[in-house]
C-alpha positions in Angstrom: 10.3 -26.1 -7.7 7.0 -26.6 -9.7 4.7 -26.7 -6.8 6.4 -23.2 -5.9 6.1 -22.3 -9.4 2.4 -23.6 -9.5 1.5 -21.6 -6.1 2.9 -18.2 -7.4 0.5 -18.7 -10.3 -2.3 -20.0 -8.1 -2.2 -16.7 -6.1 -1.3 -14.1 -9.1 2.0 -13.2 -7.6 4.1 -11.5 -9.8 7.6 -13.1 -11.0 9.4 -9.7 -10.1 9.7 -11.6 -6.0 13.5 -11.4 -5.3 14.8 -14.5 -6.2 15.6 -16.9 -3.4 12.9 -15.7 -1.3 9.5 -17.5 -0.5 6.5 -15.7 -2.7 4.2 -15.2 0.0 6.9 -13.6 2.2 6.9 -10.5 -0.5 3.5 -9.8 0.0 1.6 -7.9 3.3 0.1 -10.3 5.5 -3.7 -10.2 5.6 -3.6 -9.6 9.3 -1.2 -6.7 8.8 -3.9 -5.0 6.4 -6.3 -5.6 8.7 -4.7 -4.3 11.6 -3.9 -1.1 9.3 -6.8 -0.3 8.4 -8.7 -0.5 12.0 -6.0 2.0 13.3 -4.9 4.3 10.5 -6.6 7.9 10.6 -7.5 9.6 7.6 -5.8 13.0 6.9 -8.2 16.0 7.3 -9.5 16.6 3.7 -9.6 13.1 2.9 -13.0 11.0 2.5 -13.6 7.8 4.7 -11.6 4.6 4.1 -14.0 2.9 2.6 -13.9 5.8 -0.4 -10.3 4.4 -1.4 -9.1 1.5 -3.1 -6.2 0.9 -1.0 -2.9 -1.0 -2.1 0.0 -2.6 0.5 3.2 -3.5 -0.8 6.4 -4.8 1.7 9.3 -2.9 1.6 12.8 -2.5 3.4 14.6 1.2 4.7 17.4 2.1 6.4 17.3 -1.3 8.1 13.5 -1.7 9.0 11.0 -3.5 7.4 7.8 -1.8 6.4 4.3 -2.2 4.6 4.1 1.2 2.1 0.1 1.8 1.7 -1.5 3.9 -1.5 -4.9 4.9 -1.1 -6.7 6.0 -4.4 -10.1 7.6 -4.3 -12.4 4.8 -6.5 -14.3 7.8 -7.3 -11.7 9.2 -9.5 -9.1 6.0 -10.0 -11.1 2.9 -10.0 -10.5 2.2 -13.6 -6.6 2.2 -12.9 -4.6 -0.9 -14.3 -3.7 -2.5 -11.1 -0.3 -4.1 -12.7 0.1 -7.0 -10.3 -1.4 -6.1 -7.4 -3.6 -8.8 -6.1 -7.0 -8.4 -3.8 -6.4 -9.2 -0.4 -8.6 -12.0 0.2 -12.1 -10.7 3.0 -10.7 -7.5 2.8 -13.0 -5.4 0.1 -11.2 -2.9 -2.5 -7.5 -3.6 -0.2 -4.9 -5.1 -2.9 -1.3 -6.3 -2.3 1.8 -7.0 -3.7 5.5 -6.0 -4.5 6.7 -2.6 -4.0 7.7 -2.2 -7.5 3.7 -2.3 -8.5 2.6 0.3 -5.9 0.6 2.9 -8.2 2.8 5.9 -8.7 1.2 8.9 -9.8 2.2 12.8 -10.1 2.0 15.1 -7.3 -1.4 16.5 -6.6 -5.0 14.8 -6.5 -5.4 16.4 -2.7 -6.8 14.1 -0.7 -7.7 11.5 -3.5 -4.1 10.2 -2.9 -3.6 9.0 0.5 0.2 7.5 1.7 0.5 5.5 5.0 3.7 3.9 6.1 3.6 1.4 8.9 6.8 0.1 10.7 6.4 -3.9 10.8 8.9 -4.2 13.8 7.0 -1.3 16.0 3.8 -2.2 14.5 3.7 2.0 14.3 2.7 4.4 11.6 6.1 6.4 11.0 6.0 10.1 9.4 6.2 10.8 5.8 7.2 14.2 5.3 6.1 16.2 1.8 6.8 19.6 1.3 4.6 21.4 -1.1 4.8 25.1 -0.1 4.2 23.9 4.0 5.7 21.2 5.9 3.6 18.3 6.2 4.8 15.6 8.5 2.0 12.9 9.7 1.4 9.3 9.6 -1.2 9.6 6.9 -0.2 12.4 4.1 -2.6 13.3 1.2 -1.0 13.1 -2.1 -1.4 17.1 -3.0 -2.9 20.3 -2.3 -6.8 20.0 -1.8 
């Protein structure tokens, strides 16, 4: 129990990991991130990848397990208190960790806000719907109005 204790320290995983389960199995795996980012496309209005620091948290609905993904523009966010989201080691400005410390933030920023869902059993992107005056149903969605 101290070498689990030890390891959750060693990494900087937070001690909000449901109790019972294995630390590193609440975060995203790095190959998951990877894989992600070489086949997520940008919504139109939004600024490359690379503009974004981009945060990956595991998560669980309706019966499927999923990897939730904020990207923040760095222009604009970079100074945001990352809670306990941890860099995802070889993988510059990408961060991981629990759902609960996914950055939440008010409706709007346009396309400084990006949200990406991925479906870990289909390895697909699924839809995220927001309404804000049209219907807007992709597998990338920008946070607001541009």
């Amino acid at each position: 129990m101290r070498a689990l204790a030890a390891l959750a320290c060693a990494v900087g995983l937070m001690a909000s990991a449901t109790a019972g389960a294995e630390p590193e199995a609440q975060t995203v795996a790095i190959e998951t991130i990877a894989m992600m980012e070489s086949r997520v496309r940008m919504p139109r209005g939004a600024a490359e990848l690379e503009a974004y620091d981009r945060y990956y948290a595991r998560d669980r609905a309706e019966g499927h397990d999923l990897v939730r993904g904020v990207f923040l523009r760095r222009d604009l966010f970079g100074d945001l208190d990352r809670g306990g989201m941890i860099p995802a080691p070889g993988i510059e400005n990408a961060y991981r960790g629990s759902a609960e410390d996914l950055p939440v933030l008010a409706d709007g920023g346009g396309c400084a806000i990006v949200y990406v869902i991925l479906n870990v059993e289909t390895g697909r992107f699924g839809e995220i719907s927001i309404t804000r005056g049209n219907h807007i149903s992709a597998p990338a969605v920008c946070g607001g109005a541009t």
